[in-house]
N, C-alpha and C positions, 0 to 999 in steps of 0.2 A: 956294374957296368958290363960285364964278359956274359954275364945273361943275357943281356938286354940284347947286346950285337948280339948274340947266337939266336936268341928267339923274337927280333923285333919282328918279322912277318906275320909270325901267327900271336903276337901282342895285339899289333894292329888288327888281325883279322879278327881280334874277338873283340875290339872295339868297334868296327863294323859292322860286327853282327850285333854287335849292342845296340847301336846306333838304329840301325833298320825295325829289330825287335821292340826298340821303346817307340817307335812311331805307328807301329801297328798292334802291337795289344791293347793299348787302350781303346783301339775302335773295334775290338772282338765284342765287348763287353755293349761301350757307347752306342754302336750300328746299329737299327733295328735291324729285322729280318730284310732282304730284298727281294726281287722279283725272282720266280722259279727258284729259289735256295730249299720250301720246304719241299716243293716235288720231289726236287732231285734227290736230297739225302732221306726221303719216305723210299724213294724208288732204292736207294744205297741199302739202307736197312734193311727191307723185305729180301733184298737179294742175300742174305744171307742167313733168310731162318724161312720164308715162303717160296714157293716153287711160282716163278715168273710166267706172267702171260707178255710173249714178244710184241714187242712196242716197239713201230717207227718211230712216235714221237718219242724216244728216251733217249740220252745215251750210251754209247757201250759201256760197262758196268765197274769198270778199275776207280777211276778218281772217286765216283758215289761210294762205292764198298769202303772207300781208305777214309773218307772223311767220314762215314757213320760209323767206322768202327767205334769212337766215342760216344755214340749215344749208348753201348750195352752199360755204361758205368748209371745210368740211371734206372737200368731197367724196366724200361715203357711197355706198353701195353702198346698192342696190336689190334688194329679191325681186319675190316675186307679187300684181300690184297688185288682181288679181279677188280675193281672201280675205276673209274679213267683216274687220270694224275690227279688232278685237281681235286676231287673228293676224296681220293685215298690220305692224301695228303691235310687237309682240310681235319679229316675225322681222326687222323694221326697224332699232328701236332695240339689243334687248338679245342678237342672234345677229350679224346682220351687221357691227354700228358697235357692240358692249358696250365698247369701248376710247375711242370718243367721244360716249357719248350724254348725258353727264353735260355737256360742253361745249356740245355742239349744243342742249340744250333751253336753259340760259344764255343762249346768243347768240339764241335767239328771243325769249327774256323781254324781252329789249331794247327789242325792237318794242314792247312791252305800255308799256314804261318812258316810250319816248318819246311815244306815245300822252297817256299821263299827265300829262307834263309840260304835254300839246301844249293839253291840257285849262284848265290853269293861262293857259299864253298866251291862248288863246280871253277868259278871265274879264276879263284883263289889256287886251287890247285891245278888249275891252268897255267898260270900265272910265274905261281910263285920262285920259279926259275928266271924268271927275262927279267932284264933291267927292273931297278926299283919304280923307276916315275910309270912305265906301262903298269904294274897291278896295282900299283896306291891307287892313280888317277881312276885305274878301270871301276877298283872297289870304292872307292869314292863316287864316284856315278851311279856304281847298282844300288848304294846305300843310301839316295837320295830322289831314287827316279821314282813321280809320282804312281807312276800305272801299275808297276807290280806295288806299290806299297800298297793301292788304292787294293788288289784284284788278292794279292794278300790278305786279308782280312775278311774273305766271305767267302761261304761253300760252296765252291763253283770248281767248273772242271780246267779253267785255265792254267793257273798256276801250276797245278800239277802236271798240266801240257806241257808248258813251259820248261820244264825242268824236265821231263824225260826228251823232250822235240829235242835240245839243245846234248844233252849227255847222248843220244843215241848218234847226232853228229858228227864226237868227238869220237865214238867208236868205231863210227864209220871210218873215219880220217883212219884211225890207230888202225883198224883195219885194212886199208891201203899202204901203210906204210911199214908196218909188220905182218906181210899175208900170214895166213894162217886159220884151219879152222875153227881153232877156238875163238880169236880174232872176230872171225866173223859170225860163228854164232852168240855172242855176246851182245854183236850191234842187233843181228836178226832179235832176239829176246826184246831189248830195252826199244828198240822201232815198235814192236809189237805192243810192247806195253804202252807207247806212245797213242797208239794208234786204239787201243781200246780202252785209253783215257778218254779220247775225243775224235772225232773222224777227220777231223781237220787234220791229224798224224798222217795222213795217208799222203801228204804233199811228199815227205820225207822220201817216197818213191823216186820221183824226177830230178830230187836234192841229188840223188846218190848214183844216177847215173849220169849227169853232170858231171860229177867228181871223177868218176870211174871213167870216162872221154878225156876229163882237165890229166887225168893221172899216167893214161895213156901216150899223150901229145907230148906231156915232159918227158914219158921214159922211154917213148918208143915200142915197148913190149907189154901187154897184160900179165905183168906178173902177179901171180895167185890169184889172177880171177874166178875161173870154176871154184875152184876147192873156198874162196872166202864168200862168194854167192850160195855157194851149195851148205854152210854153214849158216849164215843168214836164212834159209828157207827152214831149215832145220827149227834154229832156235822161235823162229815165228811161228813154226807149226806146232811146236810144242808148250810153247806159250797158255797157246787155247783151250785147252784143255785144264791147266794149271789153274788160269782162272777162272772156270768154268762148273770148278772141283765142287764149289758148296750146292749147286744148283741140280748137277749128277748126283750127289751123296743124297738130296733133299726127296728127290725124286724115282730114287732109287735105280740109277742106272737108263731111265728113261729117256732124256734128256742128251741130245747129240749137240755140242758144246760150238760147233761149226754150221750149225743149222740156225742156233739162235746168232752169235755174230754174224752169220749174213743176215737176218732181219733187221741189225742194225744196219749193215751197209744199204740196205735200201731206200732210208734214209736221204742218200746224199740223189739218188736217182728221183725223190718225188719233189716234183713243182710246186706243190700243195706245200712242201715243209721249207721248202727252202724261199716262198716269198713272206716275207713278215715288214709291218709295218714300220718306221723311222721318221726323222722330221729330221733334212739337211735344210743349212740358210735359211728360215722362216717359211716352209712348205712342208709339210707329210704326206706320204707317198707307198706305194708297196711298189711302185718298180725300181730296179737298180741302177744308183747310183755311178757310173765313172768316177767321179771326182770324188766321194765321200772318204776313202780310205787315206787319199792325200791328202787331204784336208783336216782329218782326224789327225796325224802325223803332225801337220803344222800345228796346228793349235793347242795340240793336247800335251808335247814333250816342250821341257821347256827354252827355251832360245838358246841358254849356253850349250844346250846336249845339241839343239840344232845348227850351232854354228864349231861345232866340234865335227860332227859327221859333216859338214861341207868340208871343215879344211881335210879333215881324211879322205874325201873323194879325190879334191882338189891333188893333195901329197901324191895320192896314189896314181891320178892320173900324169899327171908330171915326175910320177918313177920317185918321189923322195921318200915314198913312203910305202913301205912292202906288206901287202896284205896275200895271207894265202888264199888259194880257191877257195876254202871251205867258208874263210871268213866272208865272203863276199858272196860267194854262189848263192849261199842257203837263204842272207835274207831278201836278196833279190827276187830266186823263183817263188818263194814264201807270198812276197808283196803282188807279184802278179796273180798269182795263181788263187789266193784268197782274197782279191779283189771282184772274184764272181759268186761271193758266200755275202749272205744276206746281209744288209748292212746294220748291225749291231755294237760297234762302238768300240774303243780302244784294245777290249779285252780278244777281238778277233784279231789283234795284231801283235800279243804278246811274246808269240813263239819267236818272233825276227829280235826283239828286244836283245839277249845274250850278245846277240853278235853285234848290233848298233855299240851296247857299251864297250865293246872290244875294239871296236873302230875307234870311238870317242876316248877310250882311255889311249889307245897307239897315237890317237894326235892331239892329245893334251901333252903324253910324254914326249914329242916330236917338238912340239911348241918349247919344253922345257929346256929341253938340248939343244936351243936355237935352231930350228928349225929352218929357220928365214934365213940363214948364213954365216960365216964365222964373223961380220962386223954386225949381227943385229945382236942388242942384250936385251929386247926385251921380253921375247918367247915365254921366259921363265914367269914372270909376274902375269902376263894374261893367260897364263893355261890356269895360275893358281887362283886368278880373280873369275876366270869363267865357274872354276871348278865350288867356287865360295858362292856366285852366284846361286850355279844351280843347286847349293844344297842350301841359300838360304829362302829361296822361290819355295821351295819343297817344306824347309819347315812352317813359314807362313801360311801357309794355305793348310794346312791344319786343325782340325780332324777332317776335312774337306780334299782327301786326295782322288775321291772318285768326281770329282765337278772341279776338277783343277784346270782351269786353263792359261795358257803362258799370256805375255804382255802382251799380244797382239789382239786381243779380246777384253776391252773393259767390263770391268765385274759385271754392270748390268745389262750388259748385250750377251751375255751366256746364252740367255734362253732362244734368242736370234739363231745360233749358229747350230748345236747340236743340242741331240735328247738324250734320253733311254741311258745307258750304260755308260755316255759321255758327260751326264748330267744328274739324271733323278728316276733311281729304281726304289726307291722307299724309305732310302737311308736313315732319314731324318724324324723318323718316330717318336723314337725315346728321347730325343731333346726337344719335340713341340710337343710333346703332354708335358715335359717339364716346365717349358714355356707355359702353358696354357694351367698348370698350376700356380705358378709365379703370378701371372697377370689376373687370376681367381675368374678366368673364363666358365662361365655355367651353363651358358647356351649358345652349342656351339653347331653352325652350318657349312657342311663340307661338300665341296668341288673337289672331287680328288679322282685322277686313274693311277692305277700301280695294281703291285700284286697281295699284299699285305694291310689288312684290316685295322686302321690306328686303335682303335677299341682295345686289342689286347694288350696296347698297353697303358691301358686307362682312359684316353681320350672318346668320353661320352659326347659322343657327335648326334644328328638328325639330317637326315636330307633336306636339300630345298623345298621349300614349295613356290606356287607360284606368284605370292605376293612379295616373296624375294628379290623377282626380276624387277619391280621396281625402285631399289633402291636396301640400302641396308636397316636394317629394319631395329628398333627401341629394345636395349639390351641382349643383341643377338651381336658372335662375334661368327665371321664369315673366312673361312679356311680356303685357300684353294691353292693347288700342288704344280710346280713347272710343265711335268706331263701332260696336266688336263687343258692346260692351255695351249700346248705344242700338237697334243694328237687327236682329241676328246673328240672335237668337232669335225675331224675329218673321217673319224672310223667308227664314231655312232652320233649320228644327226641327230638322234633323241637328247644331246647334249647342248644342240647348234643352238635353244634359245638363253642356258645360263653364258653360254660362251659369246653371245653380241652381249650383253645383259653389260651392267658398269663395269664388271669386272676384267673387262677389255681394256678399262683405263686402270689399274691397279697402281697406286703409289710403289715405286721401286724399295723406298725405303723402309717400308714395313714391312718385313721377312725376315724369316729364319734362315741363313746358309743362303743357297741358291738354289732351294729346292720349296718351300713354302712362302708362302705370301698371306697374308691378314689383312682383316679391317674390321675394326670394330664400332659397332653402330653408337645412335646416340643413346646414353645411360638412361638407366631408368627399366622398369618392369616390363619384360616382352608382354605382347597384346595379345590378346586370343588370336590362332589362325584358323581357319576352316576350309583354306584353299587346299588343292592335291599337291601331292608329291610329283616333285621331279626325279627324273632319274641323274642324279650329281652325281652316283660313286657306278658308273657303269658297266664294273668289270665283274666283282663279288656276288657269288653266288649264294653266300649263305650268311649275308649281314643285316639285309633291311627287307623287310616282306610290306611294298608298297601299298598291296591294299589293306590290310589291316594296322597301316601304320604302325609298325614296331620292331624290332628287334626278334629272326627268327631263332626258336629253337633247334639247337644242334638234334 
């Protein structure tokens, strides 16, 4: 028992982290590949054995390098590192290594895994000083909330955003409160790092001079401003180069490490990169959205974590409930100010995440301590019934935390409200060949946009043709994907005649998840066809060669 008191916080913490852990390794494995996962970790790889040609379209290079570092365990073979993304990537994963690419993107997810976790320790050792009910309830929420669980499990630059955006915060803070320039070249490094994760790090600018105003107003004096500013430039200048190091060595010193990260920041300057296509409320569109980022917010987190962060506004604003600047400023300017970055879906909104749980666990534990007044008793029981809630919404929806939406969205009006990264980037591959094993599908016709080719992982498909469009056709089973329905027909009209076609009226209940839909025709031996090919998979450059009807050669 003298254990347990001494060590019950990091007991609990490693049942939290258990907790979170068992909910997203099995979708390391289960997930197929998703949109842009193999460009990026082709783009990760090369940066550390091929000399880069600068690319707007890429990201800055930290998060790609940390999650390929796991592909050297299989030691792949390389092609032509000069190719646009798509082909490099293409001739990377599924010509050269088609026997390990399924492992290789696995072992990078990892990165993203421990990232996630690493997010959890951050809160924990935030935490683990103040009242018990504030870090239970806090790490009870991070250990249940769908979006990092969902953005945890693929090789993507968020989560590792996420987790430096949020730690370079608290150095900031530390920074302010013990000036100093070690202090502040520590926050300059891990900002930097933030910020050549993903350029969306660059908000963390405006974050800190907020603070450095809010810090001011309290104390009356800037104390250690120069000398913690003049540390932060420091540790950010010297950043660049560090990471920069494989690409100088590769090149032999040729290679100016500040020349190439500014061709990422220009990036955020081009029009051309920053419109991309979305589907809010049953419309797709390439101009931006106002409403999409609130409205992602409502529907995507689920009620209890949303009615947690209202009573926290609520407490705060009625003074019962003490939130510091930091907690507050960062996801504020965050939500405004990435509210004009293209509309892309939950995972653009993960950095503000840290600090929503910190609000939500301060007024679960506000609730717990009666909250309401010294004659109300029931505080305690609804912070622990929200808190049961939202971690039983979270495990229901299972292995579906990337198309998770709360109660305000019934299941089958998903496809209604959002797409793309709120719904369906490909996820669901490797359980509809499974599927399509199970049910001994042998001819099968695909409606599908995404990024990832279901062929690799078994599902022998054929495009429409167009005696399709009349109806489903004698021993043919008919595939079509949430995306092609939400965007196909608005961004390649070559699509517009399968997309009026029956499959407009699609039965809700024949699907996979919320991401594929079926129907399978009436039994019996498909007929000869002799009509053309439609174009059904629109995106793929190197899966179906329409005129020669077949299957091209890598």
């Amino acid at each position: 028992m003298a254990f347990w008191r001494r060590h019950t916080k990091f007991i609990l913490l490693a049942v939290f982290l258990a907790l979170y852990f068992l909910q997203v390794a099995p979708r390391i494995t289960g997930d197929s590949v998703v949109n842009d996962e193999t460009w990026e970790l082709t783009s990760g790889y090369y940066f550390w054995n091929q000399v880069q040609t600068p690319s707007v379209m890429d990201h800055p290079p930290l998060a790609l390098a940390l999650e390929a570092l796991p592909l050297y365990f299989f030691t792949p073979q390389t092609g032509q590192a000069d190719l646009d993304l798509e082909s490099r990537a293409y001739q990377f994963f599924y010509v050269l290594n088609q026997d390990k690419f399924k492992n290789m993107v696995s072992a990078a997810r990892c990165v993203d895994l421990f990232f996630g976790l690493g997010i959890g320790c951050l809160l924990f050792f935030l935490l683990r000083n103040t009242p018990n009910g504030i870090w239970f309830f806090t790490m009870g929420l991070w250990a249940f909330e769908p979006s990092l669980l969902a953005l945890s499990g693929y090789a993507k630059t968020d989560i590792p955003l996420t987790f430096l955006f949020f730690a370079a915060v608290l150095l900031f803070n530390r920074a302010l409160q013990k000036p100093g320039l070690s202090n502040g070249f520590w926050a300059g490094v891990v900002s930097a790092m933030a910020i050549t994760a993903k350029l969306t790090g660059l908000i963390l600018a405006p974050i800190f001079i907020l603070l450095e105003m809010f810090s001011y107003w309290k104390s009356k004096r800037a104390a250690g401003l120069p000398i913690r500013w003049l540390g932060m430039a420091a540790g950010s200048i010297i950043w660049i180069p560090i990471l920069y190091l494989p690409q100088i060595l590769l090149s032999g010193g040729k290679v100016n490490p500040f020349a190439l990260f500014g061709k990422k920041l220009e990036f955020i300057f081009d029009p051309a990169a920053q419109s991309h296509p979305f589907y809010f409320l049953g419309q797709c569109s390439e101009a931006h959205h106002g409403l999409y980022y609130p409205a992602v917010l409502l529907l995507k987190c689920t009620l209890p974590f949303l009615i947690l962060l209202g009573i926290g506004l609520f407490g705060w604003l009625r003074r019962r409930l003490n939130l510091e600047p930091w907690v507050w400023v960062s996801p504020l300017v965050y939500l405004v100010l990435i509210n004009g970055a293209p509309n892309l879906g939950t995972r653009y909104l993960l950095p503000a995440f840290p600090f929503f749980l910190l609000i939500g666990g301060k007024s679960a534990a506000w609730l717990w301590n009666r909250g309401g007044g010294p004659n109300w008793k029931g505080g305690a029981g609804i912070a622990l019934l929200l808190l049961l809630w939202h971690g039983s919404e979270t495990l229901a929806c299972f292995p579906g935390h990337l198309s998770y939406f709360n109660e305000l969205v019934p299941s089958r009006g998903k496809i209604h409200f959002l797409g793309d990264w709120n719904l369906d980037v490909s996820q669901d591959h490797e359980r509809l060949a499974a599927l399509a094993r199970v049910k001994g599908w042998s001819n099968i016709k695909l409606a599908y946009l995404g990024g990832t080719d279901p062929y690799f992982y078994g599902l022998r498909w054929r495009p429409w043709t167009e005696k399709d469009l009349s109806g489903p056709q004698r021993g043919t089973t008919y595939l079509v994907n949430a995306a092609f329905l939400q965007e196909a027909p608005c961004f390649f009209s070559s699509t517009l005649p399968i997309a009026k076609s029956w499959i407009s009226n699609l039965k809700q209940d024949q699907r996979l998840g919320d991401t594929w839909y079926y129907v399978e025709g009436p039994p019996g031996t498909p007929e000869e066809d002799k009509t053309s090919n439609l174009p059904s998979v629109p995106v793929f450059k190197y899966v179906w060669n329409l005129k020669t009807n077949q299957r091209e050669k890598p």
